[in-house]
N, C-alpha and C positions, 0 to 999 in steps of 0.2 A: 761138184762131186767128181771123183777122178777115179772111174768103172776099174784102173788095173790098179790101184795102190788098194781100193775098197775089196779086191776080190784076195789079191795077193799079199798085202800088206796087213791083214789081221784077219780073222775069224771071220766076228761080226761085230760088222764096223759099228749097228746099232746098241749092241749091249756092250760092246768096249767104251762107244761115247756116255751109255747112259753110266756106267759104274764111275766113268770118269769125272761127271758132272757131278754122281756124288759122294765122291774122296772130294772133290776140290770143292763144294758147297761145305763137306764139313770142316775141313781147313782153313775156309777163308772164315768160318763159324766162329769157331776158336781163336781168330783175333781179336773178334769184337765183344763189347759187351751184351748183353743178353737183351736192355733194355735199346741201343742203339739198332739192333736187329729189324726193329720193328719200324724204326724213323728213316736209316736209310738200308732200303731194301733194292731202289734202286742200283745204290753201291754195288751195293753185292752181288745184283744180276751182272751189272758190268764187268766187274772183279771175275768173276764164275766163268765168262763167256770165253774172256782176252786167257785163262787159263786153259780152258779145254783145248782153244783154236790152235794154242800154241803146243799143246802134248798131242794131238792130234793129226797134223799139218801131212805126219808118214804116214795117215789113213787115206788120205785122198777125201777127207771129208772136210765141213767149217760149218761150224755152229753159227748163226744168223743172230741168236734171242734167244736168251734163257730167263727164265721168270717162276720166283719162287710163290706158288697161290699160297699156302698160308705155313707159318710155326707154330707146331703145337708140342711145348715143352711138357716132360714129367710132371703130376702133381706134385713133387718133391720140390723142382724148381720153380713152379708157379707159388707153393708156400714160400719159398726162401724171397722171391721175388716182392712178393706180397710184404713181408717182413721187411723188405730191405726198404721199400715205400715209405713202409708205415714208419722208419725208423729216420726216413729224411724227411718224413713230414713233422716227425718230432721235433730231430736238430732245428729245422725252419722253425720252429712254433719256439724253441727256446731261444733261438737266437735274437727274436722276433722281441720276446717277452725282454731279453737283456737288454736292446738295444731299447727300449722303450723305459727299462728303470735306468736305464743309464742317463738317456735323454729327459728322464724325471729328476734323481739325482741332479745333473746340473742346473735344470731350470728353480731349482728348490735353495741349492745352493747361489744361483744369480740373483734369487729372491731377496735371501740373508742377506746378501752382500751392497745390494739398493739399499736395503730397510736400514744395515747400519750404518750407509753412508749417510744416508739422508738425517739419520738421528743425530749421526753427529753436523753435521750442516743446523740440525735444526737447536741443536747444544749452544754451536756457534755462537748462532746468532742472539740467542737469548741470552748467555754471558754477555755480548758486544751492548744489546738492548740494554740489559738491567747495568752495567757499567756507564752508558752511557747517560741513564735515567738517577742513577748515585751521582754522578758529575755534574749535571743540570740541579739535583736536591741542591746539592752540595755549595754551587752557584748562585741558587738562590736564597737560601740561606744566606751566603756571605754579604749578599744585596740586602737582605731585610737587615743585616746586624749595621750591617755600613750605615742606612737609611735611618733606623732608629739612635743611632751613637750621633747622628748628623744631628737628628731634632734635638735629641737628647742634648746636645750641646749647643745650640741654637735658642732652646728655651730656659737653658742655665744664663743664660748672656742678662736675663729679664729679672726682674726683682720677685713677681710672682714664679718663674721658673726653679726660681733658687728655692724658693720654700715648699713648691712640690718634691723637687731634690732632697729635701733636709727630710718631710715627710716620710717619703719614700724609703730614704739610707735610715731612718729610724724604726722602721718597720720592719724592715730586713734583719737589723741589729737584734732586734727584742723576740723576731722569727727565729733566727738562730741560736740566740741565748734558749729558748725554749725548747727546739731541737736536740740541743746538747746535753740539756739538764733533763728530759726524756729516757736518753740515751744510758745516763751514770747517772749513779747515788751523790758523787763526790765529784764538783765542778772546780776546776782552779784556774783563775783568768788574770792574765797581768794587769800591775797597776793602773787602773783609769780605768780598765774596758767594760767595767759593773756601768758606768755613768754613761748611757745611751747618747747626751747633750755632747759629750767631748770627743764620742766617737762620731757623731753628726760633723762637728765642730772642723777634727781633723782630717776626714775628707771631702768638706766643702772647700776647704784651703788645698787640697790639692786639685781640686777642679778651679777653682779662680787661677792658680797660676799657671795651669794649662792653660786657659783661655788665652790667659796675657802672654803666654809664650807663642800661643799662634796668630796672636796681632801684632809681636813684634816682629814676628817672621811676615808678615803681610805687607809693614811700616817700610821694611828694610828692603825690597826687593825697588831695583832702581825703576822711575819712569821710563814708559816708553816712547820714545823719541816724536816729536811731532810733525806729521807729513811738511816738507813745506812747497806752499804754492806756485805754481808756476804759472807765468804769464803767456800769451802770446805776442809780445816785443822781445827783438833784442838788442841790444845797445849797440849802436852801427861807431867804427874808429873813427876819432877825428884825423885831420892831417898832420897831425905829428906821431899818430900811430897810438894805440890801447893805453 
């Protein structure tokens, strides 16, 4: 404190500092917001002090600490404040709720997006399956035709084979004659083919010269050469040379 600027330099240095503490309390008020008031108060005592010390300095006086013990706003501004709470605790709750169908949304859409991958994977594989289970029919089938066309012609070679053959092609003949005439009023069949005997007849002849055309294919293929043996000697030169 400086007794000649205090005595000569203003009034009263007491009520000039307090007026000034607060003009400059509600100054520094009106920067802030209403709810920050309350979180840093320290600020503000600081803010408040470093203002006075310095409009005062021609008093011969210095403020030490200043400390605001509490704010007690208008119920106007305590409703508006209340309001304004409740309207961030809204935004929060809706933001909250979007971010959550949103994170719905795409866990729903990841979901689809497995499910159709996988279906097709699982399409895949059962086209690849069932192709490959038609290929193996398919195969084996060609094996049982092969295998029976084999006996089938293995026991035509035989004298008894020949007349289960002839049995057989005459059954077929008299099956399909009967089939046909089933079928229509009015049967018209070229000459001979009423005589079940000559349709037997003409393709047991064509099974004999199959036969004989694949024995002569069997006759004509050349021998195969015969190893020939080798010794352990070999024939040493005489003196007049090999």
């Amino acid at each position: 404190l400086d007794p000649y600027k205090a005595t000569y330099g203003v009034d009263d240095y007491v009520f000039a500092v307090t007026q000034l503490a607060q003009t400059t309390m509600r100054s520094e008020l009106g920067k802030m917001e209403l709810d920050k008031t309350f979180e840093e108060r320290d600020l503000l005592n600081t803010n408040i002090v470093a203002a006075i010390n310095q409009a005062s300095s021609a008093w011969g006086v210095q403020v030490l600490r200043y400390e605001i013990k509490d704010i007690v706003p208008p119920q106007s501004v305590m409703q508006a404040m209340e309001a304004q709470m409740k309207a961030e605790r809204v935004k929060r709750a809706q933001i909250l709720e979007s971010e959550g169908d949103r994170q719905s949304a795409i866990n729903r859409a990841e979901g689809q997006k497995a499910s159709v991958v996988l279906s097709a994977e699982a399409d895949k594989e059962e086209q690849v399956l069932k192709a490959e289970g038609e290929a193996k029919a398919l195969v084996a089938v060609a094996e049982a035709q092969a295998q029976a066309l084999d006996l089938i012609g293995k026991a035509a070679d035989t004298q008894a084979g020949q007349k289960a053959v002839q049995l057989e092609l005459a059954t077929k003949a008299i099956h399909a004659k009967e089939m046909i005439a089933k079928k229509s009023s009015l049967v018209v069949l070229p000459d001979g083919a009423s005589d079940a005997g000559a349709m037997v007849s003409q393709a047991m002849s064509i099974i004999q010269k199959l036969s004989s055309n694949s024995e002569q294919a069997s006759a004509d293929k050349p021998p195969m050469p015969a190893a020939k043996e080798e010794t352990g000697l070999m024939s040493e030169p005489g003196p007049w040379g090999a």
